[in-house]
Biotite code that builds the C-alpha atoms (Angstrom):
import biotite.structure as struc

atoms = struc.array([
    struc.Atom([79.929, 71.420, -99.429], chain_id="A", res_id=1, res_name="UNK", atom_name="CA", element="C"),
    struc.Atom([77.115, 74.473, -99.125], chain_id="A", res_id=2, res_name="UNK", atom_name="CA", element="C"),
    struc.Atom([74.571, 71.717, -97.691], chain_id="A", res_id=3, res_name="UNK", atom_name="CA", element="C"),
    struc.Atom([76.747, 70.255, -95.652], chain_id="A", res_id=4, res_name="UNK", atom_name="CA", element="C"),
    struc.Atom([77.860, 73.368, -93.356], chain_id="A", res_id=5, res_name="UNK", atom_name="CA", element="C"),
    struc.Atom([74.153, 74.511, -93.688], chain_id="A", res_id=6, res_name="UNK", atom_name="CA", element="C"),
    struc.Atom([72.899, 70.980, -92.160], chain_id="A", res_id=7, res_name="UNK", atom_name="CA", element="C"),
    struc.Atom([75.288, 71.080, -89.579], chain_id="A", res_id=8, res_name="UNK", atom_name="CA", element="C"),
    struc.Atom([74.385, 74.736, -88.961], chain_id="A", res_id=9, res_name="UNK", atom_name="CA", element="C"),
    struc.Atom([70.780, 73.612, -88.840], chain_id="A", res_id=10, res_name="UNK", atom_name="CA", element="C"),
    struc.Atom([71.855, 70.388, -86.559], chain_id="A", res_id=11, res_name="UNK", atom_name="CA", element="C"),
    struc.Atom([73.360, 73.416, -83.953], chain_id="A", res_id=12, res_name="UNK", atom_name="CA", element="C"),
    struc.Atom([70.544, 75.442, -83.572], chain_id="A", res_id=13, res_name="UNK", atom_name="CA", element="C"),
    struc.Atom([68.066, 72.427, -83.314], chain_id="A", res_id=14, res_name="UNK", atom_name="CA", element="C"),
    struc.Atom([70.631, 71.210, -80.145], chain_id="A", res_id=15, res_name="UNK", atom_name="CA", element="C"),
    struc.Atom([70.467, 74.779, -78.794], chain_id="A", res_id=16, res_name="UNK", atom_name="CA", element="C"),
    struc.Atom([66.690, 75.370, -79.045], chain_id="A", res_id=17, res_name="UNK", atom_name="CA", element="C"),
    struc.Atom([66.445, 71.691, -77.197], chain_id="A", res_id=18, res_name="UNK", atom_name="CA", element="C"),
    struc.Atom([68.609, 72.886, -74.363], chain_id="A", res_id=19, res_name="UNK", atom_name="CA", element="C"),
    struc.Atom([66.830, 76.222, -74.057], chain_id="A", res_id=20, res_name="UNK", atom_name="CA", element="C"),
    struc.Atom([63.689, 74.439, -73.755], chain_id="A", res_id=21, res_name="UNK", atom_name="CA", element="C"),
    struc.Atom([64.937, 72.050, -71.373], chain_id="A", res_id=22, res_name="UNK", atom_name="CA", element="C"),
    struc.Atom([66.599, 75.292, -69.557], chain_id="A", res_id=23, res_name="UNK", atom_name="CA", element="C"),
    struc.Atom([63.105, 76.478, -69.344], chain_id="A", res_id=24, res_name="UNK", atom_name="CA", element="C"),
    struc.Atom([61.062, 74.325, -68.612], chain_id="A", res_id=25, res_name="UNK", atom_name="CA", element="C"),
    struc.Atom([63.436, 73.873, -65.571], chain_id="A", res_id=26, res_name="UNK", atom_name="CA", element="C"),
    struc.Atom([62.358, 77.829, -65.367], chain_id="A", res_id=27, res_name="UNK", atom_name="CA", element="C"),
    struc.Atom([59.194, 76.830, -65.086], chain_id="A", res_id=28, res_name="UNK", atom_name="CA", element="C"),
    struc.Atom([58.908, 74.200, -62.403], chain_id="A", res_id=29, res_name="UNK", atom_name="CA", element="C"),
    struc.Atom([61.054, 76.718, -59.917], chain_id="A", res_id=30, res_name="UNK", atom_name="CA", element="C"),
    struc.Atom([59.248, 79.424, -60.778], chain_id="A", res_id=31, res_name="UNK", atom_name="CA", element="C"),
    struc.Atom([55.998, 77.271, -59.885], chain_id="A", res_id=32, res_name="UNK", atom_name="CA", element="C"),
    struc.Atom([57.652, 75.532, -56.390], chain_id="A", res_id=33, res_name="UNK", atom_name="CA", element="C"),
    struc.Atom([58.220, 79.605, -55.756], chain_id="A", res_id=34, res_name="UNK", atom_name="CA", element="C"),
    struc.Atom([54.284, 80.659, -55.990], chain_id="A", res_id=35, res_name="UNK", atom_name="CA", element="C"),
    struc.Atom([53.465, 77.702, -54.248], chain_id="A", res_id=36, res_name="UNK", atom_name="CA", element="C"),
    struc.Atom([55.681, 78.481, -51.258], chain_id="A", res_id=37, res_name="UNK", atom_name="CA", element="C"),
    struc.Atom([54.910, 82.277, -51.578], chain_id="A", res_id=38, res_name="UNK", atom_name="CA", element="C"),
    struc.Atom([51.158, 81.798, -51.630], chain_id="A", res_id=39, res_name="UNK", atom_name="CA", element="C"),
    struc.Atom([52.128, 78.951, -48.235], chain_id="A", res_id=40, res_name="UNK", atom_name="CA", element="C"),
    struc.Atom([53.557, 81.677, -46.894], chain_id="A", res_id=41, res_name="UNK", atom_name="CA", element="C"),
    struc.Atom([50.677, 83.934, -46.842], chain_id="A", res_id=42, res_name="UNK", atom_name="CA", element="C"),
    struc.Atom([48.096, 81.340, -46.184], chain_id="A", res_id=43, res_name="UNK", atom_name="CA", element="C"),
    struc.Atom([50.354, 80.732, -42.542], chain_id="A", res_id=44, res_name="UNK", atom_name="CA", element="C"),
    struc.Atom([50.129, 84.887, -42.009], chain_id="A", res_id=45, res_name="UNK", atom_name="CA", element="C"),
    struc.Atom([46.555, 85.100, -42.798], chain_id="A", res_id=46, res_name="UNK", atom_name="CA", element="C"),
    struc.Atom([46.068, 81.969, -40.639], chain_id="A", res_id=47, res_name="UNK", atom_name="CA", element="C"),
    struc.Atom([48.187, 83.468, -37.511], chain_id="A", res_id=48, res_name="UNK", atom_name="CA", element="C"),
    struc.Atom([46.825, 86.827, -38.120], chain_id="A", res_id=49, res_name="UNK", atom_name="CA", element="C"),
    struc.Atom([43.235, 85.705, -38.069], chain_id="A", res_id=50, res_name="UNK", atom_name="CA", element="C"),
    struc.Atom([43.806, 84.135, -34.857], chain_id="A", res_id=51, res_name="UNK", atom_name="CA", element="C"),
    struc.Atom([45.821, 86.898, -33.360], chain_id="A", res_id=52, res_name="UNK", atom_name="CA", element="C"),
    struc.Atom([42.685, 88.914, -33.816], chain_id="A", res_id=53, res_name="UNK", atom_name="CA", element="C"),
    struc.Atom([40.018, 86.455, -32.260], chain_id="A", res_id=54, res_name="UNK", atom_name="CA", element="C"),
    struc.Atom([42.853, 86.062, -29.632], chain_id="A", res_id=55, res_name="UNK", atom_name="CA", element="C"),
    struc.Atom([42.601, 89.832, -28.688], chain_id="A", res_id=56, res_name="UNK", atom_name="CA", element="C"),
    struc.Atom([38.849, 89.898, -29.575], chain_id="A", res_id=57, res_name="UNK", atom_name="CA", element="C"),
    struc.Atom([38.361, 87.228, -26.870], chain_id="A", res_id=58, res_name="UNK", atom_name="CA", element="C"),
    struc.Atom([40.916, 88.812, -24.178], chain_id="A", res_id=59, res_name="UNK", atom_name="CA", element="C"),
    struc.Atom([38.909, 92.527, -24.813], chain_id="A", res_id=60, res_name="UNK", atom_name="CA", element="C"),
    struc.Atom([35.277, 90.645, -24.397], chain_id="A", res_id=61, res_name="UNK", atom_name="CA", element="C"),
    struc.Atom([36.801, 89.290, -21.145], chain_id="A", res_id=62, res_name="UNK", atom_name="CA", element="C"),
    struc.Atom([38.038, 92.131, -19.632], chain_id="A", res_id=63, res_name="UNK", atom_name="CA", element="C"),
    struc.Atom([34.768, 93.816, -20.511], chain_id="A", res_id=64, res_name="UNK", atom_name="CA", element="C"),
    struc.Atom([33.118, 91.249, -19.233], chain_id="A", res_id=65, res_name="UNK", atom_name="CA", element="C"),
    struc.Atom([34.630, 91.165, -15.847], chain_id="A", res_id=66, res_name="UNK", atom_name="CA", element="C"),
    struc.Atom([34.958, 95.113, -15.535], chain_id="A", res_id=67, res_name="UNK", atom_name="CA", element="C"),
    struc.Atom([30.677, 95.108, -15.755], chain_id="A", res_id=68, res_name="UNK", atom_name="CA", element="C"),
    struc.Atom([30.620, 92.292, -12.826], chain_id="A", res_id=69, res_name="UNK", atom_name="CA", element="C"),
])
């Protein structure tokens, strides 16, 4: 009778372990989609911010440009 409640002990923690791994690895894949969309994110600010900056680079040269002529 001992064996018996200790396999089906063992039986329920094997099932549990499988659904926190499964419950992880699920985790996992959101936690990658996340950094993927975070580091999007920042690539689309660096992008817009870069050209912000030419943008007003280019405007000031102009302006300096014409005040000289």
């Amino acid at each position: 009778m001992e064996l018996t409640s200790l396999l089906d002990a063992v039986q329920e923690t094997e099932t549990k372990m499988m659904e926190m791994s499964a419950l992880n690895h699920l985790m996992s894949t959101h936690v990658l989609q996340q950094t993927q969309q975070i580091q999007y994110l920042y690539d689309q600010v660096y992008k817009s911010k870069l050209a912000f900056l030419y943008y007003q680079f280019i405007c000031s040269t102009c302006c300096i440009l014409c005040f000289h002529m």
